[in-house]
N, C-alpha and C positions, 0 to 999 in steps of 0.2 A: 376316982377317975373323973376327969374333965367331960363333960358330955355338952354334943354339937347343939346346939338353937335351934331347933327344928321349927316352929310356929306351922304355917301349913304345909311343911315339907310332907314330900308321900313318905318318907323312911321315917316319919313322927311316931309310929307305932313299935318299930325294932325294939325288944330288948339289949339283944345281945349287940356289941359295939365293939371299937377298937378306943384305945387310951383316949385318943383325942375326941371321940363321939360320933367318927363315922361308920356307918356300915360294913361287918366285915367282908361283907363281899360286895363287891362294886364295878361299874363300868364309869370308865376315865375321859370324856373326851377330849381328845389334843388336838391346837391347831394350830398352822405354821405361823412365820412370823408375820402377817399380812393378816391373822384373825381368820383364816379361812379354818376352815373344817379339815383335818388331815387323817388323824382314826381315833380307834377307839381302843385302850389300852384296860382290861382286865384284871381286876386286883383281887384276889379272894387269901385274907389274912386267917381264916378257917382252916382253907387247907395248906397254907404256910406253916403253921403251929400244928398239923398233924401231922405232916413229913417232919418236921422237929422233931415229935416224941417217938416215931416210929425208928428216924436216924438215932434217937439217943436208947431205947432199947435194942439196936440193931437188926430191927427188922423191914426195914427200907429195903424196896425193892419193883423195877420196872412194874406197871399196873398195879399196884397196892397204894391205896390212899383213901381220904377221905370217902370219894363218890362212890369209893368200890361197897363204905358201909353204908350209903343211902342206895345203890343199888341191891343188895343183899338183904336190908331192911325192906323196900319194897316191892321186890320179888315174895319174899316169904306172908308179907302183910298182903299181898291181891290173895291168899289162901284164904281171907275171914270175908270175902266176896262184899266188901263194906268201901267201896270205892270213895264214897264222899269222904268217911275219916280219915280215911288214907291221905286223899287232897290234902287237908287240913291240916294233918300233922307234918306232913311234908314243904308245908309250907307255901301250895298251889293253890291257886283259883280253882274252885266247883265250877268244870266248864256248865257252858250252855244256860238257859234260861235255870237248871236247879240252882247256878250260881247268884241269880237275880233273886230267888224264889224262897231259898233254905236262908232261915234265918241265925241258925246254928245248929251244929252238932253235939249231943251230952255225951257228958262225961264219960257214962256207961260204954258207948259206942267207940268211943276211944281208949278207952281200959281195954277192950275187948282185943282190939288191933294191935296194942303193945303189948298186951301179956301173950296174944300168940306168937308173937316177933322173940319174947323174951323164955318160952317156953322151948321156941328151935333153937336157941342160944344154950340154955341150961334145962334141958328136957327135966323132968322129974325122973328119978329110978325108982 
């Protein structure tokens, strides 16, 4: 796959992309024909391709989608009370000055947060 020229672009860090190299998920801005600022149009090519495989299993359906599994993953993950890993994996900023301050999270701490995510998934019997 073709991947975008990032140089000091902020999206220089994304792994995950669309064919052409941009971010799958993205805000657009449009402007009219005078160059003016007009809005801002929303593109998330993530949850495009999961309403695809949900319609191609047939289980499409009103509120089921992508965010339903990043909220159900983060509902279940604030149980390991590890808020910073959680940020992290999720993909957020460490609000407030710990964001300035933590200079990372290991490993351990994030194994912890997924495997109890993966444990309400597939309990052990």
């Amino acid at each position: 796959t073709k991947r975008a020229a990032s140089g000091t672009d902020a999206t220089a860090p994304l792994v995950f992309r669309t064919e052409s190299g941009r971010p799958l998920v993205r805000q657009v801005m449009k402007s009219n024909g005078d160059g003016q600022f007009a809005k801002v149009t929303h593109i998330d090519r993530l949850g495009s391709w999961f309403d695809e495989l949900l319609t191609g299993l047939k289980l499409k359906r009103r509120g089921i989608g992508f965010y339903t599994l990043r909220h159900t993953f983060r509902t279940w993950a604030d149980e390991t009370n590890d808020q910073h890993a959680i940020h992290v994996i999720m993909g957020h900023a460490i609000p407030g000055m710990s964001g300035i301050y933590i200079e990372e999270i290991g490993m351990e701490r994030l194994r912890k947060v997924v495997n109890h995510v993966r444990s309400k998934i597939w309990p052990r019997r």
